[in-house]
PQR file with spaces between the fields and no chain letter, atoms N, CA, C, O and H, PARSE charges and radii, in Angstrom:
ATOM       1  N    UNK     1      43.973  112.682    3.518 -0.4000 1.5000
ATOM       2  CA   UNK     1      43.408  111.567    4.217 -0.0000 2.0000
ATOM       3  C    UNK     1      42.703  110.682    3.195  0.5500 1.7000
ATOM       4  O    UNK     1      41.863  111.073    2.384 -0.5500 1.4000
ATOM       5  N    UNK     2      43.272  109.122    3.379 -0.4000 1.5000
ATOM       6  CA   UNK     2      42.505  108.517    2.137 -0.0000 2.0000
ATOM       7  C    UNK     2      41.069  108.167    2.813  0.5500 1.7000
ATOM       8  O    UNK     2      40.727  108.451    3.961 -0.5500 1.4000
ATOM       9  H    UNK     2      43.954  108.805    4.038  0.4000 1.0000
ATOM      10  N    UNK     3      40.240  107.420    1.735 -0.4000 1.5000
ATOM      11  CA   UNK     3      38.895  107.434    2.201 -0.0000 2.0000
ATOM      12  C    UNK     3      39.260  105.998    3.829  0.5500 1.7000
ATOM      13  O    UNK     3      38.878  105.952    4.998 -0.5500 1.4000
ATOM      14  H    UNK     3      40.517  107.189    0.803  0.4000 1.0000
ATOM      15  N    UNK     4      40.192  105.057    2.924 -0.4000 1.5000
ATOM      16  CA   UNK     4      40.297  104.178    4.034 -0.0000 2.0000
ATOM      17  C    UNK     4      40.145  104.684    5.963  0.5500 1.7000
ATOM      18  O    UNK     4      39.888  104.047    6.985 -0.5500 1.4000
ATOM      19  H    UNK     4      40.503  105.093    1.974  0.4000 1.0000
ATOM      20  N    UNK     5      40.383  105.761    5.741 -0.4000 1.5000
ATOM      21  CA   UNK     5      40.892  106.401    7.407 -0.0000 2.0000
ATOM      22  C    UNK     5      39.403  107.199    7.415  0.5500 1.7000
ATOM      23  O    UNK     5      39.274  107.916    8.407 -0.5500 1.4000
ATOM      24  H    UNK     5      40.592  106.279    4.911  0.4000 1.0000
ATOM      25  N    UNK     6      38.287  107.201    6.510 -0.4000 1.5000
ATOM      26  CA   UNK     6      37.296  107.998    6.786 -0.0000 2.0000
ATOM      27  C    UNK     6      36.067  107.168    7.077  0.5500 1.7000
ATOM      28  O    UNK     6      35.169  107.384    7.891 -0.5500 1.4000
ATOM      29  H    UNK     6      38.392  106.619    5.704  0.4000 1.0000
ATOM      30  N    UNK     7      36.260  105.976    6.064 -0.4000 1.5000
ATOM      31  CA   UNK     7      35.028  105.104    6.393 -0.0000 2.0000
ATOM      32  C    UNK     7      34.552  104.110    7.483  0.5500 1.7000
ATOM      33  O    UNK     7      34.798  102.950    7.153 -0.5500 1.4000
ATOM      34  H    UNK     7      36.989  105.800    5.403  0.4000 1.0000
ATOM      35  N    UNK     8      34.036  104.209    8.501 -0.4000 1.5000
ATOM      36  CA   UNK     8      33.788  103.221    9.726 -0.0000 2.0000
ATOM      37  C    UNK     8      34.028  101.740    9.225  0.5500 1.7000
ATOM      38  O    UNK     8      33.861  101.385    8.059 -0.5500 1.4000
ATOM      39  H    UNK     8      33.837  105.151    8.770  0.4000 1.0000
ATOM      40  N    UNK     9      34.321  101.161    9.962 -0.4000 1.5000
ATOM      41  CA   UNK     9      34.964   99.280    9.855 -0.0000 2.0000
ATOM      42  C    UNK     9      34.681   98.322   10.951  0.5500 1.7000
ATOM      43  O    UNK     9      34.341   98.716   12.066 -0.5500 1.4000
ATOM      44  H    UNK     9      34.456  101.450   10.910  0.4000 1.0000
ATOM      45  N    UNK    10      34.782   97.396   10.728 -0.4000 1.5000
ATOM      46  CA   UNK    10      34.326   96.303   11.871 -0.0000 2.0000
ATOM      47  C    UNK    10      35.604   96.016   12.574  0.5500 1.7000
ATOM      48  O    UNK    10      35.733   95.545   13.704 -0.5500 1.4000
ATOM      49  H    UNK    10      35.059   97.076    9.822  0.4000 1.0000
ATOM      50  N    UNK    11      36.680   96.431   11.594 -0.4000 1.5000
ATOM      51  CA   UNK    11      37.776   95.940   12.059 -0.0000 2.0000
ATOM      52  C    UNK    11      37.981   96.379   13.450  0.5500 1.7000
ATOM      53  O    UNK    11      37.398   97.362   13.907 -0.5500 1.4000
ATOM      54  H    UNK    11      36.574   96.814   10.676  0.4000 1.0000
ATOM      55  N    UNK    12      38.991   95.496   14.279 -0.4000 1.5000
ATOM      56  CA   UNK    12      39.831   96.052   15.423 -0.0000 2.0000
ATOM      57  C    UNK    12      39.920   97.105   15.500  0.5500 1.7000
ATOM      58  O    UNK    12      40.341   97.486   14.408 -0.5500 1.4000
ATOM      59  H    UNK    12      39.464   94.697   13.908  0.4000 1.0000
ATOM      60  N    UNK    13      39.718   98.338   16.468 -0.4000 1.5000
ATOM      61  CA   UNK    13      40.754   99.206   16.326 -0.0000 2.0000
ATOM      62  C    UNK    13      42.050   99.723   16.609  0.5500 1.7000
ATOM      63  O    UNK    13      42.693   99.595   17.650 -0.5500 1.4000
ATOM      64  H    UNK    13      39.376   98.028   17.355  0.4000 1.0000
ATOM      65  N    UNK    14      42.424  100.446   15.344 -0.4000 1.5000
ATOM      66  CA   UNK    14      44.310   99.914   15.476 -0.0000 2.0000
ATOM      67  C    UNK    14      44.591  101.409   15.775  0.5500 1.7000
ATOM      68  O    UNK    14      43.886  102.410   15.652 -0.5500 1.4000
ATOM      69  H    UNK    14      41.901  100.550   14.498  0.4000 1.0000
ATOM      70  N    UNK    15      45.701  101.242   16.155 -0.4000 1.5000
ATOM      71  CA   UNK    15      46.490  102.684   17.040 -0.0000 2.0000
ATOM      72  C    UNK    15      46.431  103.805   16.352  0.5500 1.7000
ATOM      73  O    UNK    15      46.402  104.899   16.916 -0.5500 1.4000
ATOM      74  H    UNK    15      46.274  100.428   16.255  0.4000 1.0000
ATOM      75  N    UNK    16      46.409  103.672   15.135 -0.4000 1.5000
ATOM      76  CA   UNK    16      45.829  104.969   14.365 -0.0000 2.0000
ATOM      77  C    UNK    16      44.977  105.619   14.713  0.5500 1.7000
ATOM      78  O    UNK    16      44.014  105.076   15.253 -0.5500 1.4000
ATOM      79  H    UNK    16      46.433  102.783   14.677  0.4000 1.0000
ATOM      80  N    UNK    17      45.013  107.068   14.529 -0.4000 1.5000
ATOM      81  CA   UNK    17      44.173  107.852   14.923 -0.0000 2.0000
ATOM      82  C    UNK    17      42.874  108.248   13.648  0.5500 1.7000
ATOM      83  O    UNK    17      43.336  108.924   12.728 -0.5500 1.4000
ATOM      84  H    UNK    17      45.796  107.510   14.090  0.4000 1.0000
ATOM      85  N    UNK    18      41.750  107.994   13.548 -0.4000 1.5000
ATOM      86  CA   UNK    18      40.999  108.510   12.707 -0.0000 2.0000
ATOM      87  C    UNK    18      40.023  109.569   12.728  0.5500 1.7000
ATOM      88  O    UNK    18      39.583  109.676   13.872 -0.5500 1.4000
ATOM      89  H    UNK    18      41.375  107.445   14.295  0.4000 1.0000
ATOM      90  N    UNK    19      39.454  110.474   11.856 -0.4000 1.5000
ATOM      91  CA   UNK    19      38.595  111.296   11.806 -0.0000 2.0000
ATOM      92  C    UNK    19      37.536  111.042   13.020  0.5500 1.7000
ATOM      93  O    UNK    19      37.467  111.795   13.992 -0.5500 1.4000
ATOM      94  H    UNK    19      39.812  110.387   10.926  0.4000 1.0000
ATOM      95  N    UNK    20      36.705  109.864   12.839 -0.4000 1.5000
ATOM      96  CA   UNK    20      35.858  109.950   13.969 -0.0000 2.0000
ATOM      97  C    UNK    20      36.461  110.082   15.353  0.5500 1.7000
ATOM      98  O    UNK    20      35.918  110.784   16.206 -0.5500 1.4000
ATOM      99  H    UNK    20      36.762  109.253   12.049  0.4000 1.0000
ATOM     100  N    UNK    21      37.936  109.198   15.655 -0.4000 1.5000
ATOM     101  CA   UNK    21      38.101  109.939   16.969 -0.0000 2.0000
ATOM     102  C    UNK    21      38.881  110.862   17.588  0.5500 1.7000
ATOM     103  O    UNK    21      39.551  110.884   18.620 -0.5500 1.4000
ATOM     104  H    UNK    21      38.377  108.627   14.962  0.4000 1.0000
ATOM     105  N    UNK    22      38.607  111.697   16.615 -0.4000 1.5000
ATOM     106  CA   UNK    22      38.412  113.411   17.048 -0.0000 2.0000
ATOM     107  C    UNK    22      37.711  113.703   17.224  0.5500 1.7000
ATOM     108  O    UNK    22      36.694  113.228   16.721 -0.5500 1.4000
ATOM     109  H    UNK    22      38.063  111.678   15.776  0.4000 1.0000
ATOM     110  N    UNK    23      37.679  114.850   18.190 -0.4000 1.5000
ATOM     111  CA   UNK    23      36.593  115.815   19.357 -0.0000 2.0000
ATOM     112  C    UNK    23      36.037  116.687   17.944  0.5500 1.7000
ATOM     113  O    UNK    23      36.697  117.230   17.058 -0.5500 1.4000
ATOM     114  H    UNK    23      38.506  115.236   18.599  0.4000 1.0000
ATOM     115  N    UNK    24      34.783  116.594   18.104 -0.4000 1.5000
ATOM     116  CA   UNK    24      34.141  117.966   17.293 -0.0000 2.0000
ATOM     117  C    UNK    24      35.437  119.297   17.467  0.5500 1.7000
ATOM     118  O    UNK    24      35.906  119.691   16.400 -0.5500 1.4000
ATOM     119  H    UNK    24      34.247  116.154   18.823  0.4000 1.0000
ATOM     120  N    UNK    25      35.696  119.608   18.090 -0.4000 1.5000
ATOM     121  CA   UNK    25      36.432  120.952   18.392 -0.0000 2.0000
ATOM     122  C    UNK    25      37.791  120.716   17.084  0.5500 1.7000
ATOM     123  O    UNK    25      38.090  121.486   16.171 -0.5500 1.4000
ATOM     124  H    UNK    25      35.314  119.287   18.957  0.4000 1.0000
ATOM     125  N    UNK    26      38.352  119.474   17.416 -0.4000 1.5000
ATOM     126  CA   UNK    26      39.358  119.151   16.731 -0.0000 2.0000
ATOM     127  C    UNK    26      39.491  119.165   15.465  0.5500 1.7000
ATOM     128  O    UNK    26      40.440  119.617   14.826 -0.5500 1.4000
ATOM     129  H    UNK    26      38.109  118.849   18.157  0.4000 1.0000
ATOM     130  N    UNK    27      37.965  118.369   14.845 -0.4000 1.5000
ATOM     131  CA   UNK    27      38.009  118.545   13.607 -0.0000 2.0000
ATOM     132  C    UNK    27      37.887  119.639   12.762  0.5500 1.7000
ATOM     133  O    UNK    27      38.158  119.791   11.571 -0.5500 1.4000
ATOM     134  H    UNK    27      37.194  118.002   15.365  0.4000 1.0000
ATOM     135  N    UNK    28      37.335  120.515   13.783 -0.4000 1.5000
ATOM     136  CA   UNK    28      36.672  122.128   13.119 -0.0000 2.0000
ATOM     137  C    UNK    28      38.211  122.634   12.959  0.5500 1.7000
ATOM     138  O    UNK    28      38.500  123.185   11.897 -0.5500 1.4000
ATOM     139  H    UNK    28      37.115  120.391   14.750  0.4000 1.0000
ATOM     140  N    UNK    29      39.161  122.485   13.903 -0.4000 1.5000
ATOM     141  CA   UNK    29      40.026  122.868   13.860 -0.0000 2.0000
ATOM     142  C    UNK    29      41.285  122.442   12.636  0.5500 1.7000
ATOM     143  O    UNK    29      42.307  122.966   12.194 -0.5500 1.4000
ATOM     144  H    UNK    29      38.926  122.038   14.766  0.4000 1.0000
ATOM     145  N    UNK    30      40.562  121.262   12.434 -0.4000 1.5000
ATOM     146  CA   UNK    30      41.729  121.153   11.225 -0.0000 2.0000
ATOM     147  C    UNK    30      40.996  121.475   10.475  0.5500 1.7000
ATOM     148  O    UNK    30      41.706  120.986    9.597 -0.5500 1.4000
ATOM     149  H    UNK    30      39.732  120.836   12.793  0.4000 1.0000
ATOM     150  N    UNK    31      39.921  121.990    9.755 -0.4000 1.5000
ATOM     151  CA   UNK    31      38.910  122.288    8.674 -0.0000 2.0000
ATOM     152  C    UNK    31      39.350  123.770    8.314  0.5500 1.7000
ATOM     153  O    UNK    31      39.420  124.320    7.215 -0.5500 1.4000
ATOM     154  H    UNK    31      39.345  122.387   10.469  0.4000 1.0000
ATOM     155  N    UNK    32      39.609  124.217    9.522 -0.4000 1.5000
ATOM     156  CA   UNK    32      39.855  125.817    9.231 -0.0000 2.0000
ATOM     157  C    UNK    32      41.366  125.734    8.757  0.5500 1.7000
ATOM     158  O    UNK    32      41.512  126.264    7.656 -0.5500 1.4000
ATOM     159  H    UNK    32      39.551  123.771   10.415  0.4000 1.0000
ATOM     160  N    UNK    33      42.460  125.237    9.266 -0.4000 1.5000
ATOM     161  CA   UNK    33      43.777  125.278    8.998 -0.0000 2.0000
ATOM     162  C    UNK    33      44.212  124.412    7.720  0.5500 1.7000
ATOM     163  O    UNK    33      45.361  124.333    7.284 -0.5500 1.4000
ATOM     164  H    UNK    33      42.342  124.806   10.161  0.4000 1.0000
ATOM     165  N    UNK    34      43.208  123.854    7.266 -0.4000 1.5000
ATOM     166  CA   UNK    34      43.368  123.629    6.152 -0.0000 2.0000
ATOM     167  C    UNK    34      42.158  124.669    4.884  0.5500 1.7000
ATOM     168  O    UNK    34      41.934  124.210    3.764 -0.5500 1.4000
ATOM     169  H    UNK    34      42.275  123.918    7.620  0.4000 1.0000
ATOM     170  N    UNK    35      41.679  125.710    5.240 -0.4000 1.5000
ATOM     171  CA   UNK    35      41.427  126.602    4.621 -0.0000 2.0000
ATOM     172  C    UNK    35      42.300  128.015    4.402  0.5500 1.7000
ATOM     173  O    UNK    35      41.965  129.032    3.795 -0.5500 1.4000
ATOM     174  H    UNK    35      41.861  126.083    6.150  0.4000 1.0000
ATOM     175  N    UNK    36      43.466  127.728    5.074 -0.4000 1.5000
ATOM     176  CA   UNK    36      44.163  129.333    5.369 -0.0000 2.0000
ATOM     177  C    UNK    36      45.174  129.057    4.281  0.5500 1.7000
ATOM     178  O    UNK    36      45.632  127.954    4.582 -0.5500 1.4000
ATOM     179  H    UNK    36      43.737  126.902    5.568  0.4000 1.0000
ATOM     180  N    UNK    37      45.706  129.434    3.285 -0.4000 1.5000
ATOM     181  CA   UNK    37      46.305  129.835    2.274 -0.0000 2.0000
ATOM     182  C    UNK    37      47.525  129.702    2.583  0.5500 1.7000
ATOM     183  O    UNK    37      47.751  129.379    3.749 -0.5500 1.4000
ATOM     184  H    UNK    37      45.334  130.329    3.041  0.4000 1.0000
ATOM     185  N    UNK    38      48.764  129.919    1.593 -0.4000 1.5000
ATOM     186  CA   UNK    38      49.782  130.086    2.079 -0.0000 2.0000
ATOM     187  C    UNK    38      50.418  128.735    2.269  0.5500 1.7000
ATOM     188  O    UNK    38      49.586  127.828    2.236 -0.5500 1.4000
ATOM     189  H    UNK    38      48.580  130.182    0.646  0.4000 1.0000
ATOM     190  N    UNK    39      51.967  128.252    2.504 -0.4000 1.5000
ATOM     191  CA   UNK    39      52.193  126.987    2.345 -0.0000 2.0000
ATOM     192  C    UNK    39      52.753  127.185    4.073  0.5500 1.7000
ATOM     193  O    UNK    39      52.933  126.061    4.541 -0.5500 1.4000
ATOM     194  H    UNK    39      52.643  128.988    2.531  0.4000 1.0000
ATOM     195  N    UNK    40      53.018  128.130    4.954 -0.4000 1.5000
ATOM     196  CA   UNK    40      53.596  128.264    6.230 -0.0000 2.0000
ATOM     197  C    UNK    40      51.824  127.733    7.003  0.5500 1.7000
ATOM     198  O    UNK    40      50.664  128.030    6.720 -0.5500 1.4000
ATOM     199  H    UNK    40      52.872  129.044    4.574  0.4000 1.0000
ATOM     200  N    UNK    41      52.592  126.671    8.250 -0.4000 1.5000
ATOM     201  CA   UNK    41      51.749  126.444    8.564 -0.0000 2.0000
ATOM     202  C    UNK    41      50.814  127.788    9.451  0.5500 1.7000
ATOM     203  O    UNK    41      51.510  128.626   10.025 -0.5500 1.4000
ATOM     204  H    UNK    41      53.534  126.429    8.480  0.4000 1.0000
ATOM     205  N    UNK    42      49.316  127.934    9.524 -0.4000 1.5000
ATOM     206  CA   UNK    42      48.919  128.771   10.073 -0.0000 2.0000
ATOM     207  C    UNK    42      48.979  129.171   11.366  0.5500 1.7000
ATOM     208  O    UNK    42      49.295  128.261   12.134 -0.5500 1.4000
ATOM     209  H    UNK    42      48.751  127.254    9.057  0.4000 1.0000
ATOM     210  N    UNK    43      48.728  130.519   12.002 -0.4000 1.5000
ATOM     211  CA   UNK    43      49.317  130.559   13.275 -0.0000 2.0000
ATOM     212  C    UNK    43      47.986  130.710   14.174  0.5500 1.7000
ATOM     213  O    UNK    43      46.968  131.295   13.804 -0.5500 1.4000
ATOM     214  H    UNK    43      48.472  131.258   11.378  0.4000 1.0000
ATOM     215  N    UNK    44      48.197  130.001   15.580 -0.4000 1.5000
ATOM     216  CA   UNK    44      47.315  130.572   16.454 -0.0000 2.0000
ATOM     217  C    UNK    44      46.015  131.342   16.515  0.5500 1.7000
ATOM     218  O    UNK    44      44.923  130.861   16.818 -0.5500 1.4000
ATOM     219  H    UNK    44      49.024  129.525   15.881  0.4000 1.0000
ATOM     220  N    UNK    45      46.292  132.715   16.158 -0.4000 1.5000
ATOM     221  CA   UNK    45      45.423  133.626   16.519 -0.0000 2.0000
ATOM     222  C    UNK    45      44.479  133.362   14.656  0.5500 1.7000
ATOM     223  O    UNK    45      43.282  133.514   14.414 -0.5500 1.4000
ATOM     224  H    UNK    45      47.179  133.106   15.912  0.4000 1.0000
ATOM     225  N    UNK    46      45.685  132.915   13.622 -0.4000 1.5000
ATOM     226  CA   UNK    46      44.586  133.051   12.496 -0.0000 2.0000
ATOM     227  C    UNK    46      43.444  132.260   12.676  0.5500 1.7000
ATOM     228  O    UNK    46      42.327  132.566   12.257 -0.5500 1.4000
ATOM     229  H    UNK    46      46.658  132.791   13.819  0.4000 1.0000
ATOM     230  N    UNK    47      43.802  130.950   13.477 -0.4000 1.5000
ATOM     231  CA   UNK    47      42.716  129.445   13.043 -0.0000 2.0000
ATOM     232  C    UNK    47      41.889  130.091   14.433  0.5500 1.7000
ATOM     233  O    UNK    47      40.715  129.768   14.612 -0.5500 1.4000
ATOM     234  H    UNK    47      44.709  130.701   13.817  0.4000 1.0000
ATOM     235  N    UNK    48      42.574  131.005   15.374 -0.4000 1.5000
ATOM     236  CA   UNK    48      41.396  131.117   16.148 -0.0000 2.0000
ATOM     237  C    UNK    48      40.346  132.082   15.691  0.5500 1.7000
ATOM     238  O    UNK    48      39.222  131.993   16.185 -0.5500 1.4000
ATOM     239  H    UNK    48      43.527  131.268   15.228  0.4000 1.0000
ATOM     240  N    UNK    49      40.638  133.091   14.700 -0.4000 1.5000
ATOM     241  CA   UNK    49      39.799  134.384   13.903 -0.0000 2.0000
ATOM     242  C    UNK    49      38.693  133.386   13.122  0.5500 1.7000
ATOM     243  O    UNK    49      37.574  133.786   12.799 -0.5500 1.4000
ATOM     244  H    UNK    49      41.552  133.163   14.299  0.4000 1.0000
ATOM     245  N    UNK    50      38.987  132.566   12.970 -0.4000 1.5000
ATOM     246  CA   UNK    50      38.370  131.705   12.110 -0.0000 2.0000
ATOM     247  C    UNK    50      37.500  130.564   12.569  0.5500 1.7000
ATOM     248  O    UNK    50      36.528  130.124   11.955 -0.5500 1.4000
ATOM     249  H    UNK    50      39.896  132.240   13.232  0.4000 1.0000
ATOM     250  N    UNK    51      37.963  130.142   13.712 -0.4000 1.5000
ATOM     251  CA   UNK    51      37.046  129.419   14.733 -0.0000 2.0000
ATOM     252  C    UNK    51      35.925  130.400   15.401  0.5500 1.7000
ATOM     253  O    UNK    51      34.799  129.969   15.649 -0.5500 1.4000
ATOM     254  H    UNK    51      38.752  130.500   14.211  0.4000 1.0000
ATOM     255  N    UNK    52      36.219  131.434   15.613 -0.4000 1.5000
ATOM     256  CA   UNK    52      35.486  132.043   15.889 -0.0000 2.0000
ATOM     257  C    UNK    52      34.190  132.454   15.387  0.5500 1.7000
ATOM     258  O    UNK    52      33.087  132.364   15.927 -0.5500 1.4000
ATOM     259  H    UNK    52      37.134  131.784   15.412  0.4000 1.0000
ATOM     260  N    UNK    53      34.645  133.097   13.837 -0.4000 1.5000
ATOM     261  CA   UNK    53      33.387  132.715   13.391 -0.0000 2.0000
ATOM     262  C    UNK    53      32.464  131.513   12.681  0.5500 1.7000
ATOM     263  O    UNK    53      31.671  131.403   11.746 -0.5500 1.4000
ATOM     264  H    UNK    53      35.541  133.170   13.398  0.4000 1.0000
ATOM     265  N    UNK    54      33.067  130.687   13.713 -0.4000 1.5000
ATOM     266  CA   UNK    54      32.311  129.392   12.920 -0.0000 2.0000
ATOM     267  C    UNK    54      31.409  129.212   14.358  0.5500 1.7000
ATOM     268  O    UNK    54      30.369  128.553   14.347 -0.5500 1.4000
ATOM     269  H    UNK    54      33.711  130.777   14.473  0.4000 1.0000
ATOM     270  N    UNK    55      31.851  129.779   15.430 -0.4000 1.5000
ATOM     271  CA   UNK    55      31.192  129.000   16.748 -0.0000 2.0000
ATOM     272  C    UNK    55      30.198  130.479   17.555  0.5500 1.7000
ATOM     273  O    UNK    55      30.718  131.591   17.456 -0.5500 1.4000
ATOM     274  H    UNK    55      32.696  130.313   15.439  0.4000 1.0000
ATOM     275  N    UNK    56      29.359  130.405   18.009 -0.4000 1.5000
ATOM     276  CA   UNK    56      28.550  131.724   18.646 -0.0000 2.0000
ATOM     277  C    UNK    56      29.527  132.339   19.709  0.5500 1.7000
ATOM     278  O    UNK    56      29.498  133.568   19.634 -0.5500 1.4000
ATOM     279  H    UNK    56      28.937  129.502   18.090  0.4000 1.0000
ATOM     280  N    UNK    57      30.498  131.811   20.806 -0.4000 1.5000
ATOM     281  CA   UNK    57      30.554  131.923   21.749 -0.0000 2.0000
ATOM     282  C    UNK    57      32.194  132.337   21.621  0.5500 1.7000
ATOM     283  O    UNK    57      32.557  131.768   20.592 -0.5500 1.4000
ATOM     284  H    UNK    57      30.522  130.813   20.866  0.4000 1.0000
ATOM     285  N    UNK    58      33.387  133.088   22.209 -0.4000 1.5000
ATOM     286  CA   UNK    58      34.494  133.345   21.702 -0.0000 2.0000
ATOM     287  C    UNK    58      34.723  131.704   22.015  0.5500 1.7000
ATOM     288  O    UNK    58      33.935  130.818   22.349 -0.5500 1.4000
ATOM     289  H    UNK    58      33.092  133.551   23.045  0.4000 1.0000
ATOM     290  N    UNK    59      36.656  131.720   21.660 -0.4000 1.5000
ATOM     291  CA   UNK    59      37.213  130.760   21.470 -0.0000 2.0000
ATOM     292  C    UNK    59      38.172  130.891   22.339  0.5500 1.7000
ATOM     293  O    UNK    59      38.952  131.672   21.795 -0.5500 1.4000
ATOM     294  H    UNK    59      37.296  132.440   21.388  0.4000 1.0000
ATOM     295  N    UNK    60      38.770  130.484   23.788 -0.4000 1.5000
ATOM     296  CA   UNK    60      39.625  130.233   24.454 -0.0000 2.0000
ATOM     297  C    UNK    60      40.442  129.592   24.206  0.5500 1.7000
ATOM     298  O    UNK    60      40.350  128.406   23.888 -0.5500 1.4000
ATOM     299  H    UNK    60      38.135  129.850   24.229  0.4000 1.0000
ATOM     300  N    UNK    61      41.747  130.447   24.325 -0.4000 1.5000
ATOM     301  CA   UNK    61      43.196  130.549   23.881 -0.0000 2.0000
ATOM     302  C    UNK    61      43.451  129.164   24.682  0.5500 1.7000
ATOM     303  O    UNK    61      44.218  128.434   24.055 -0.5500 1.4000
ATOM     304  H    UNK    61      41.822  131.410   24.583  0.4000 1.0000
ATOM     305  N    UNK    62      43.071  128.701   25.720 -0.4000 1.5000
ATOM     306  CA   UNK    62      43.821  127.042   26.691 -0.0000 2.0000
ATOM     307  C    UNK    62      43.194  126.191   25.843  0.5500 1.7000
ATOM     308  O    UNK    62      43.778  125.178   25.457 -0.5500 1.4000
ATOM     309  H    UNK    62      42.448  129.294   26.230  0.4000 1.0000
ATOM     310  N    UNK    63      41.848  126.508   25.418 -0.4000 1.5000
ATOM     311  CA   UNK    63      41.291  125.427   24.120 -0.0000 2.0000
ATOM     312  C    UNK    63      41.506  125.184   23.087  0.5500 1.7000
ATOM     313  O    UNK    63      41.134  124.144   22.543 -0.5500 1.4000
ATOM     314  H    UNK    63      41.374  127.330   25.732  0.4000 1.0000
ATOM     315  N    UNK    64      42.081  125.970   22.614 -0.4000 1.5000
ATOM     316  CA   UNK    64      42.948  126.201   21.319 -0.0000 2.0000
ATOM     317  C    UNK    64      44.121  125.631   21.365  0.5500 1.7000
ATOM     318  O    UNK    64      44.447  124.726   20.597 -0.5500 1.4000
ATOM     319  H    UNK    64      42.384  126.815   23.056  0.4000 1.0000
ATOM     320  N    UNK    65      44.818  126.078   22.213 -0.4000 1.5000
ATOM     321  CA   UNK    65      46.498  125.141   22.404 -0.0000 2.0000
ATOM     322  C    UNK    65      45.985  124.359   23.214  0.5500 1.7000
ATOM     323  O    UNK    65      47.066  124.264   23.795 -0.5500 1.4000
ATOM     324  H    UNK    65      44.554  126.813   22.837  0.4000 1.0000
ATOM     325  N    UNK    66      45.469  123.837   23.679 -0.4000 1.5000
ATOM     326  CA   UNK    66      45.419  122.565   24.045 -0.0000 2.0000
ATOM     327  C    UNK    66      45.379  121.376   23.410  0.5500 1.7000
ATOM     328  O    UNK    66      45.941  120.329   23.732 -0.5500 1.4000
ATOM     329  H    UNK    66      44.591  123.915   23.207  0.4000 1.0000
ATOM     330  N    UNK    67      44.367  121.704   22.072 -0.4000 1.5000
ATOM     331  CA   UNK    67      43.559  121.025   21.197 -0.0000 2.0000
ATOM     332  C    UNK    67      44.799  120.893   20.112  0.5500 1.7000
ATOM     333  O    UNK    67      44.928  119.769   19.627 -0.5500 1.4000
ATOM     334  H    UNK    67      43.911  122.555   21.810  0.4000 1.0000
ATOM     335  N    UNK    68      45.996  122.210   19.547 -0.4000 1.5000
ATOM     336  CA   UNK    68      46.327  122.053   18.946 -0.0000 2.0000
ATOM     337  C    UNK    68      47.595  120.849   19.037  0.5500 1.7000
ATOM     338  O    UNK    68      47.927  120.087   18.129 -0.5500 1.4000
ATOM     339  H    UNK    68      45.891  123.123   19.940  0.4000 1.0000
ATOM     340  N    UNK    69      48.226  120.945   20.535 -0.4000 1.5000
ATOM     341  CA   UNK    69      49.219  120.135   21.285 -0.0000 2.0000
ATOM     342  C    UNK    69      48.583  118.614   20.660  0.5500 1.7000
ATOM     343  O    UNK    69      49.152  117.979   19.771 -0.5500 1.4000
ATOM     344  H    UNK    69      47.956  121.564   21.273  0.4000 1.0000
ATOM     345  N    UNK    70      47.324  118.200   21.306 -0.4000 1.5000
ATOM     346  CA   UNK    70      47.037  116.955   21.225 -0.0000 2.0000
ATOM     347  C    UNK    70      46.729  116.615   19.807  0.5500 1.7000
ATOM     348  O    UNK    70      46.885  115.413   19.592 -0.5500 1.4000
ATOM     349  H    UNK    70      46.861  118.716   22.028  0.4000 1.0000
ATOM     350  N    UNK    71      46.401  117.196   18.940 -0.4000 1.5000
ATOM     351  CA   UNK    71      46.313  117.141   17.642 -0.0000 2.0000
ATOM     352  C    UNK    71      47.933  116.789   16.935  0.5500 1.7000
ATOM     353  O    UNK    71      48.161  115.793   16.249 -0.5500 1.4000
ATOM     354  H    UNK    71      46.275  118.172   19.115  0.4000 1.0000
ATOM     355  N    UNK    72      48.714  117.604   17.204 -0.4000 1.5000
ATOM     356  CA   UNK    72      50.494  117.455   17.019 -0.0000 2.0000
ATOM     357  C    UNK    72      50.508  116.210   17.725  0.5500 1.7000
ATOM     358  O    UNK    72      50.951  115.409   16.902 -0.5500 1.4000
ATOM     359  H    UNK    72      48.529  118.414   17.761  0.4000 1.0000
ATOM     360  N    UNK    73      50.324  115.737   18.553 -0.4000 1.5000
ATOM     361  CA   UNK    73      50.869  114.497   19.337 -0.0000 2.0000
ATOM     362  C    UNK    73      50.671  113.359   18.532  0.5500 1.7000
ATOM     363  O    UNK    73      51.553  112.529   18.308 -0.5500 1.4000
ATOM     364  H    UNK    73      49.964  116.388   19.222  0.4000 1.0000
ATOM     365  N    UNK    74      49.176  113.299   17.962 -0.4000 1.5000
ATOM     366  CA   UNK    74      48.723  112.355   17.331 -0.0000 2.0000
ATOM     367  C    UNK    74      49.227  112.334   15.463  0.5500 1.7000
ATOM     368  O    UNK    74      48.898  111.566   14.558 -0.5500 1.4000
ATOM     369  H    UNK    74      48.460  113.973   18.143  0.4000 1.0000
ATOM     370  N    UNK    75      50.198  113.624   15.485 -0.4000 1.5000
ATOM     371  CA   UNK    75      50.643  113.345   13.777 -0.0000 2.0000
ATOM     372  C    UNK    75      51.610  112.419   14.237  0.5500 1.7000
ATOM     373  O    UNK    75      52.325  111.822   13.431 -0.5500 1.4000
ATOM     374  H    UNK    75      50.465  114.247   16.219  0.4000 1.0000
């Protein structure tokens, strides 16, 4: 992600999707899947082992694919 897509703007906003508008949940979620090793993208249950311990409370599997669906939609 270049900085252009990170830094807030006056500009319009254009159909692109940027960092800020992603859900807290979302971003944690790409933070972790881009910590998991390996060049295969990561699976499910890893980014959820890993969400998990980032959050107090478990991590629901409909929140997880849900989040990951709409995340894919927007590549």
């Amino acid at each position: 992600m270049s900085d252009a897509h990170t830094q807030p703007t006056d500009e319009p906003h254009s159909d692109e999707t940027t960092w800020y508008d992603l859900l807290g949940f979302q971003r944690d979620l790409l933070l972790v899947a881009a910590e998991v090793d390996g060049e295969e993208l990561p699976k499910g249950l890893t980014l959820m082992s890993r969400l998990e311990d980032r959050y107090s409370d478990p991590i629901n599997h409909g929140r997880l694919y849900t989040n990951l669906s709409d995340l894919e939609d927007e590549a």
